[in-house]
C-alpha positions as CSV (number, residue, x, y, z in Angstrom):
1,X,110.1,66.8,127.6
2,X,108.7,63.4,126.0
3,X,105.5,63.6,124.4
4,X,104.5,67.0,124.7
5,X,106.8,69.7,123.6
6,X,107.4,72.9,126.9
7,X,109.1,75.7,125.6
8,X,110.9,77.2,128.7
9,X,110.1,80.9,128.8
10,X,114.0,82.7,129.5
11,X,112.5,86.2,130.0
12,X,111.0,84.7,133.1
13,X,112.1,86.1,136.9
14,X,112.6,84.4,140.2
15,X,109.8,85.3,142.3
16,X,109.7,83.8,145.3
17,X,111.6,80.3,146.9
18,X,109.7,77.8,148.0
19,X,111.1,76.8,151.5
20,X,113.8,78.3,153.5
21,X,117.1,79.5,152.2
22,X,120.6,77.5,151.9
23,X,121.7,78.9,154.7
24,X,118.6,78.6,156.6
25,X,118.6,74.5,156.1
26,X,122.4,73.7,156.8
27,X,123.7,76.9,158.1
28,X,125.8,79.1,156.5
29,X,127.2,78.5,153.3
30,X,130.4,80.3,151.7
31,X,129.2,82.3,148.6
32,X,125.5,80.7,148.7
33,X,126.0,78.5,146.2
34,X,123.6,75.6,147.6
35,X,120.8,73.7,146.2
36,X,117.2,76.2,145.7
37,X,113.9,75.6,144.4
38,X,111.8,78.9,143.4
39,X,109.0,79.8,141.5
40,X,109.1,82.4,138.2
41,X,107.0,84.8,137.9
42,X,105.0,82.6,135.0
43,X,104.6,80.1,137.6
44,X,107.2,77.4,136.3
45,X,109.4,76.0,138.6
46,X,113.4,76.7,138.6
47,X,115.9,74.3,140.5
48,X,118.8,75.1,141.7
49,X,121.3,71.7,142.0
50,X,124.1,69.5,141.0
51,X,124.0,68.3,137.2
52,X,124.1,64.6,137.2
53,X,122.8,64.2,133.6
54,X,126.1,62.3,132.8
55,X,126.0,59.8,136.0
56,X,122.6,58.9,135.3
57,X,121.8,58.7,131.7
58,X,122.2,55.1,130.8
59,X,121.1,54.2,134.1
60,X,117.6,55.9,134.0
61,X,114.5,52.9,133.9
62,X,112.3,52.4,131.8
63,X,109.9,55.0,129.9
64,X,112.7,57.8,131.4
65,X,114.6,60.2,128.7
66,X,116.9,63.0,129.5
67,X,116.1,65.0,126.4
68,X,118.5,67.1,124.4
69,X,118.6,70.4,126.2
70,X,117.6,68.9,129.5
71,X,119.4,68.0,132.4
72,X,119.0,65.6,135.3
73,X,119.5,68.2,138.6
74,X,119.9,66.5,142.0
75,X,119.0,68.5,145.3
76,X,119.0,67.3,148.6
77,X,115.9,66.1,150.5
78,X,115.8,68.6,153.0
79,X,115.2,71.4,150.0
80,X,112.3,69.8,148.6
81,X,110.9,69.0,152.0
82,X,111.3,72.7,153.0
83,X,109.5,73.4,149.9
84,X,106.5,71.2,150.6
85,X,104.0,74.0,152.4
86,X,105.0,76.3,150.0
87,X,103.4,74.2,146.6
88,X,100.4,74.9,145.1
89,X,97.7,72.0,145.0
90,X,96.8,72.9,141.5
């Protein structure tokens, strides 16, 4: 993260998804291995995607850096939106 340095905590546990399931969005999935957003228990976020860090690197604009030991995940639209009424304000 540019600028400030966040320390991911790795002891942290999924606690609850924001938005419906995989399945629930696009029916059901073989295996559930489908894009998921949910919330640890230390209130960071995790997200569940496709890695496009290679596609996009050298096409990022201006003032955006993929850092070492970061990764650009892609989910589709319907996730996040699903998500919405579950994000905190603040």
């Amino acid at each position: 993260m540019s600028g400030s340095q966040w320390d991911p905590d790795p002891s942290a546990e999924l606690r609850r998804r924001w938005g419906r399931s995989p399945q629930e969005r696009a029916g059901a999935s073989s295996g559930g291995n489908c894009p998921d957003i949910w919330e640890l228990d230390n209130g960071d976020v995790a997200v569940i995607g496709q890695d496009l860090t290679t596609s996009h690197r050298y096409r990022l604009p201006r003032g955006v850096s993929i850092d070492p030991g970061e990764s650009m995940v892609v989910i589709p639209r319907s996730a996040l939106i699903s998500a919405k009424p579950h994000i905190p304000d603040s």
